[in-house]
C-alpha positions as CSV (number, residue, x, y, z in Angstrom):
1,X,9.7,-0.4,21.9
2,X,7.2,-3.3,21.9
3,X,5.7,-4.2,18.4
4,X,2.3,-3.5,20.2
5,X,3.2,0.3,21.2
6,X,3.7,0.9,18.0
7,X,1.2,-0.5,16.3
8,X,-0.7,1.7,18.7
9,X,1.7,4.3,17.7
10,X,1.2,4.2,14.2
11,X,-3.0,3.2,14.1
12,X,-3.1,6.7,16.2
13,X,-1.0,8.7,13.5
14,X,-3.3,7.2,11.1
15,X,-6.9,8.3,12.4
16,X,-5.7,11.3,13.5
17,X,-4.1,12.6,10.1
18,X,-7.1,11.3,8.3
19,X,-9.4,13.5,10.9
20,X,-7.1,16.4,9.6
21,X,-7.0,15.7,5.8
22,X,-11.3,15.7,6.0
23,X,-11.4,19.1,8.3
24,X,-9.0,21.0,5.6
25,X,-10.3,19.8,2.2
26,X,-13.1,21.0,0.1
27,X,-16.3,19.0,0.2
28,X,-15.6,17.3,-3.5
29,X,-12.0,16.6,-2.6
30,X,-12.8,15.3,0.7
31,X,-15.3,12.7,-0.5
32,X,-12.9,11.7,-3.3
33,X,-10.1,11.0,-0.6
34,X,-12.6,9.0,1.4
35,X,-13.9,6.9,-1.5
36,X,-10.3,6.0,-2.4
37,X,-9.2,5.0,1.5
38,X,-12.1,2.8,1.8
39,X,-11.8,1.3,-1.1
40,X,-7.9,0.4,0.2
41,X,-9.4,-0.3,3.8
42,X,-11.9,-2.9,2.1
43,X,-9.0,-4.7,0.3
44,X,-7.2,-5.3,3.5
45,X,-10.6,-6.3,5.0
46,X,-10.9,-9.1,2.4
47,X,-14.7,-7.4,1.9
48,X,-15.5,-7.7,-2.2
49,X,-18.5,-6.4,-1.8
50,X,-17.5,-2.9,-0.2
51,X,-14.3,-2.6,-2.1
52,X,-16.4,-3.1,-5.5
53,X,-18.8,-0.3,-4.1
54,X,-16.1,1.8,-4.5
55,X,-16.0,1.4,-8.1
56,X,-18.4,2.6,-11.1
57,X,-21.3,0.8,-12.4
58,X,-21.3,2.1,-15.8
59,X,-18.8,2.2,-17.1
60,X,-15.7,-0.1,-18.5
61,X,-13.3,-0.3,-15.6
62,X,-9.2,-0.7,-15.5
63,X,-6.7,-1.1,-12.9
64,X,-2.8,-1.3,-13.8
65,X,-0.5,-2.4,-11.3
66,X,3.2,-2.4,-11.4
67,X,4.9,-4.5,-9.0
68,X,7.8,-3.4,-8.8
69,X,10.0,-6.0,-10.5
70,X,9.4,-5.8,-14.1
71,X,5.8,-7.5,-13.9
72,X,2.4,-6.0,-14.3
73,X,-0.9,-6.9,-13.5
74,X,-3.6,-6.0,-15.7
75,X,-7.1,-5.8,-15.1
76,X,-10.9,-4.1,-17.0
77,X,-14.0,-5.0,-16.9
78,X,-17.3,-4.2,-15.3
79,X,-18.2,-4.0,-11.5
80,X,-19.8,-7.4,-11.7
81,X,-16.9,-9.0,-12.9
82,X,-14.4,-7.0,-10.3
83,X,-16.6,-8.2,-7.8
84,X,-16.7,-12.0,-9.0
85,X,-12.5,-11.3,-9.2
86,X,-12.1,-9.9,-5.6
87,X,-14.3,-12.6,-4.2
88,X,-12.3,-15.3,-6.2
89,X,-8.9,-14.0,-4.8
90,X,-9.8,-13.4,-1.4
91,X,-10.8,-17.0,-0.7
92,X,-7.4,-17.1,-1.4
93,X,-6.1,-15.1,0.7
94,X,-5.2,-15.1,4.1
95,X,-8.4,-13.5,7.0
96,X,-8.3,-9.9,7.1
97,X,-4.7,-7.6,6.8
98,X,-3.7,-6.1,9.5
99,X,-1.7,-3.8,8.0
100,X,-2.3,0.3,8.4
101,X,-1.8,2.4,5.5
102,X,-1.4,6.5,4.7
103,X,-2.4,8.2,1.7
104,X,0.0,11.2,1.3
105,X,0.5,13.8,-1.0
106,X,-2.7,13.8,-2.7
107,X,-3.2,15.9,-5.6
108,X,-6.8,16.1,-6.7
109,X,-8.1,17.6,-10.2
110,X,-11.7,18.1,-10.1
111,X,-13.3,18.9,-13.7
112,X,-16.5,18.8,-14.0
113,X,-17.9,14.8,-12.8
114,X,-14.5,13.7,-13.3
115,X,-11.6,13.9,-11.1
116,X,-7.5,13.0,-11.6
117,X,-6.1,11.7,-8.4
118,X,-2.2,11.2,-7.5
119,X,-0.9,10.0,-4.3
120,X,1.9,8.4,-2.6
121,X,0.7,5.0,0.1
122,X,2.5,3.8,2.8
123,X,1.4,0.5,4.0
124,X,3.1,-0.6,7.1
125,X,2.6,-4.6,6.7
126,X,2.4,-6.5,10.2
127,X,5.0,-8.9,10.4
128,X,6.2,-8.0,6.3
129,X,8.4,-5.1,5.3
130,X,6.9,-1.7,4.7
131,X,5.4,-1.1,1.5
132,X,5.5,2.4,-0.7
133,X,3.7,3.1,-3.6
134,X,2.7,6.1,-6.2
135,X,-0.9,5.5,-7.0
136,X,-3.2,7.2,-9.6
137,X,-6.8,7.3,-9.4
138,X,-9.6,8.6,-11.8
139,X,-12.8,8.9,-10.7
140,X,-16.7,9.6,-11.7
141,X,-19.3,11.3,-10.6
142,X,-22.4,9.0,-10.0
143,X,-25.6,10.7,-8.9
144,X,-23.5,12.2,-5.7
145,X,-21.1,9.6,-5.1
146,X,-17.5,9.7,-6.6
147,X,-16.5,5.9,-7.7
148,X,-13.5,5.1,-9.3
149,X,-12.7,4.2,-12.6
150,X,-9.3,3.4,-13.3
151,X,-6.8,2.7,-10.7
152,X,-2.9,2.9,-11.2
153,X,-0.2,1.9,-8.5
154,X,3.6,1.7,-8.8
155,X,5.6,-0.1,-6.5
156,X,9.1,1.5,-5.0
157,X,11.9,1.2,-2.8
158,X,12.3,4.7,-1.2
159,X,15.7,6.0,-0.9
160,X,17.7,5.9,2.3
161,X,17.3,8.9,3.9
162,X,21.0,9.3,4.0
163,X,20.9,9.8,0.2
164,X,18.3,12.4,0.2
């Protein structure tokens, strides 16, 4: 199979489980899922802007990211300065990611105008290996927009299927 069909293959997957998620979940839980995927989406569209939308505006934020190989990336501050940070790092980066990902899993604790979020992501990378991570969001109620406040991902190897 071409790299193309399955692209295809897999962009289809995508949009159409996300159609599915949003039919079956509550209204609060629904908005929450689509905050956090365009937040992602924005990342891989190199878009500070959008992706610091995502986040609160007042409030202290954090992110803590473990990579996976013993290092951790650390990061807090205000929406400003997230913004200033994402714009810094994507002129560093290469033009928009290709890449497709899928939230799976989610487990979504709704209390009040806060909410606990876990996840699993799979990111299949074009032209890089696929990526898999666990992922932990809280988010905040402003006015009647969720926005996150802390983000956590950890970085895996899955286990071989033959294993399981």
């Amino acid at each position: 199979m071409n790299r193309v069909y399955q692209f295809g293959i897999t962009l289809g997957f995508v949009l159409f489980s996300r159609i599915l998620i949003a039919q079956s979940l509550p209204a609060d839980e629904r908005a929450i899922c689509v905050v956090i995927e365009r937040e992602a989406q924005a990342y891989l569209n190199r878009n500070a802007t959008e992706q610091a939308s995502c986040w609160a505006t007042h409030t202290e934020l954090s992110q803590r990211v473990s990579l996976g190989d013993g290092r951790v990336v650390v990061a807090q501050g205000e929406q400003t300065a997230l913004r200033r940070g994402l714009t810094s790092s994507f002129r560093q980066m290469a033009e928009p990611d290709s890449s497709v990902f899928v939230n799976q899993d989610y487990r979504i604790r709704i209390r009040g105008d806060a909410a606990f979020v876990t996840f699993c992501q799979v990111m299949r990378c074009h032209g890089r290996p696929t990526t898999h991570s666990q992922q932990v969001r809280y988010l905040e109620r402003e006015g009647e927009q969720w926005k996150i406040v802390h983000a956590g991902v950890m970085y895996f190897e899955p286990e071989p299927a033959a294993n399981r």
